[in-house]
C-alpha positions in Angstrom: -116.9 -14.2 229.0 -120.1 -15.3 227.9 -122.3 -18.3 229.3 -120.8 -20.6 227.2 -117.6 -20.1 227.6 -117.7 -20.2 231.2 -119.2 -23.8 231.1 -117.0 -25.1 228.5 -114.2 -24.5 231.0 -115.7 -25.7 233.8 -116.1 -28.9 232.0 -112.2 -28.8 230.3 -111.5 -28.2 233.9 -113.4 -31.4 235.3 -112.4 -33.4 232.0 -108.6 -32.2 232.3 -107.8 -35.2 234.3 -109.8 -37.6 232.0 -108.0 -36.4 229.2 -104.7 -36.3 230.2 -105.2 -40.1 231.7 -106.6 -40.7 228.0 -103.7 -39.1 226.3 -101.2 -40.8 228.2 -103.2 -44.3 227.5 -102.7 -43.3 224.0 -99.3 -42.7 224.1 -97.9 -45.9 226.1 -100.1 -47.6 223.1 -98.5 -45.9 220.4 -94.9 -46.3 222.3 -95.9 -50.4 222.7 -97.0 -50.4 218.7 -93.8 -48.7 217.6 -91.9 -51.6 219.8 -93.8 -54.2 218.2 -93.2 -52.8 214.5 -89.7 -52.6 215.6 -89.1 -56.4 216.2 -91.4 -57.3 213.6 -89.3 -55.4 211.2 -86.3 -57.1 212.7 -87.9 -60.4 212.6 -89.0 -60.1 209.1 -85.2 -59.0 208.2 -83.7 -61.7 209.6 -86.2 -64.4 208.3 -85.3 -62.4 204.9 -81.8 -62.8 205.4 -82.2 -66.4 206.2 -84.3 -67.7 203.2 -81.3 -65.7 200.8 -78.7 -67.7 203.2 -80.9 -71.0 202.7 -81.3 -70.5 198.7 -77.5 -69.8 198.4 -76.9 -73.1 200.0 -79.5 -75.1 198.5 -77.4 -73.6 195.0 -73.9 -74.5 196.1 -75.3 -78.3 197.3 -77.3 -78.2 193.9 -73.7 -77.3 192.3 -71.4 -79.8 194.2 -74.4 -82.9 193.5 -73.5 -81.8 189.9 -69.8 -82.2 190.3 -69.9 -84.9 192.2 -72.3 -86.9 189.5 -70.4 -85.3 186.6 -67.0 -86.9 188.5 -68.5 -90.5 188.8 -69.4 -90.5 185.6 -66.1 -89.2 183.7 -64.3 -91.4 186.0 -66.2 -94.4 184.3 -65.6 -92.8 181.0 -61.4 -92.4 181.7 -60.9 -96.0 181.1 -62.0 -96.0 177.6 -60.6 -93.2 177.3 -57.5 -94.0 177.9 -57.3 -97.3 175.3 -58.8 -95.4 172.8 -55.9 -93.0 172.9 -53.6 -95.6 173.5 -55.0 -96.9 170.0 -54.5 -93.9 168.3 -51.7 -92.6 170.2 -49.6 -95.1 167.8 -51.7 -96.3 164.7 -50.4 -99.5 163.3 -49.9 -99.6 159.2 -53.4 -101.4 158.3 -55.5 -98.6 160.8 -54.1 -95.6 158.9 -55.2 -97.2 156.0 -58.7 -98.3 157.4 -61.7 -95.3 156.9 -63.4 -96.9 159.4 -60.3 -96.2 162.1 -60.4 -92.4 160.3 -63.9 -92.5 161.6 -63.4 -93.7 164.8 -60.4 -91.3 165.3 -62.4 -88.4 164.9 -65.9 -89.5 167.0 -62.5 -90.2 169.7 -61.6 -86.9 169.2 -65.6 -85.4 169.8 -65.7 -87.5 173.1 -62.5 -85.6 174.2 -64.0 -81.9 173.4 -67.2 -82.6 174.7 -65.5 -83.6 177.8 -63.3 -80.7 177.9 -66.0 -78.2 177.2 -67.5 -79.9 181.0 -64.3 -79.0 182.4 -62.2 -82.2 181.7 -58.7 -81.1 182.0 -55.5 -83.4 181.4 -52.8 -82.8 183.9 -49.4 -81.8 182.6 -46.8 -84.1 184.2 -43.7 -84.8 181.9 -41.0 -82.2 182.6 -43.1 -80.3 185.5 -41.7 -80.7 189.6 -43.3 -83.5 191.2 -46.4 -81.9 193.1 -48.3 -85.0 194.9 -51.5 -83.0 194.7 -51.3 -83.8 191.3 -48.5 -86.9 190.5 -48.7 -90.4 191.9 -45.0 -91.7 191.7 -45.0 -95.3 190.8 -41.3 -95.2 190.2 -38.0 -93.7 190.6 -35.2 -93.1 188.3 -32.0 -91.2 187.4 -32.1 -87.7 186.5 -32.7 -84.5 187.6 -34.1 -84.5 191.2 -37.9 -84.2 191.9 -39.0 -83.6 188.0 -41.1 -85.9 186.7 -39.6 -87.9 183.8 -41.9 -90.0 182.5 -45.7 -90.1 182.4 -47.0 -93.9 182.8 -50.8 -93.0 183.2 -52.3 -89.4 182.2 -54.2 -87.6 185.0 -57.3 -85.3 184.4 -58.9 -83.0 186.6 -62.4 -81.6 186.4 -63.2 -78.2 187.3 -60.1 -77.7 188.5 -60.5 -80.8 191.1 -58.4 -84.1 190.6 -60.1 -86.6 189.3 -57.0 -89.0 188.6 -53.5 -88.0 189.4 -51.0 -88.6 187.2 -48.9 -92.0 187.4 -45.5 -90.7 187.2 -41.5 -91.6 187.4 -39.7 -89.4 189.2 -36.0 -88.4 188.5 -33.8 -88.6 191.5 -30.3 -88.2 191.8 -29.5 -91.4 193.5 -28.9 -94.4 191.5 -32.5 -96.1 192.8 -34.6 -98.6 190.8 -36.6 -99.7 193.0 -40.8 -98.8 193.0 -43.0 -96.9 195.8 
């Protein structure tokens, strides 16, 4: 071994400790920084996970507001709805003679597929079982029990929602006349 050598070693030999106290320093740091990347990674997933949570409820309350204002507004709509197909449900003589109730006929008939293409929907009631999700009975009268015989206002729903259930007589196979 030359001179060199021999005092390199002696001063690995005095550093050993040094270095091992160093490298252990090191490590416990790089241990602590792998700890902290951990729950940062876990904090940013969550707070990830959180903001897609939050948008997909800001989207459904964004969604029901729409309902809910698309509802109001129908429902103020249904009344004239109603008399103008009442009015053209059974034309009198002069109307079908009239262009101007021809007219009026068919801007009735725009209202109704606009409406429809929202989602407007008119409930089916005369022949069907009574369902009280969907009927309101008003009355009862002879015939076949629980089927709804007779439609005295129509229902709609929108998107698949009641809006207005259907005013209804229901057949029932006691001899009743009185109303609910």
């Amino acid at each position: 071994m030359n001179q060199d050598e021999q005092q390199y070693e002696g001063n690995a030999e005095n550093e050993s400790p040094e270095i091992e106290d160093r490298v252990s320093a090191l490590i416990e740091q790089l241990h602590t920084a792998e700890e902290l990347s951990r729950t940062y990674l876990a904090n940013w997933q969550r707070a990830q996970a959180d903001l897609e949570n939050y948008k997909r409820r800001a989207q459904q309350e964004r969604r029901e507001s729409m309902d809910i204002a698309n509802s109001t507004l129908v429902a103020k709509i249904m009344s004239a709805l109603d008399d103008l197909d009442r009015a053209f449900s059974r034309p009198t003589s002069e109307m079908r003679k009239a262009a101007w109730a021809e007219g009026a006929r068919l801007s009735f008939q725009k209202l109704k597929s606009a409406l429809e293409s929202e989602g407007l929907r008119q409930i089916n009631a005369v022949g069907q079982p009574f369902d009280p999700r969907y009927h309101q009975a008003i009355m009862r009268r002879p015939g076949e029990e629980g089927i709804v015989l007779e439609e005295a206002q129509k229902g709609y729903t929108l998107n698949d929602r009641v809006l207005r259930p259907s005013h209804v007589v229901v057949g029932t196979s006691e001899a009743t006349d009185y109303e609910e």
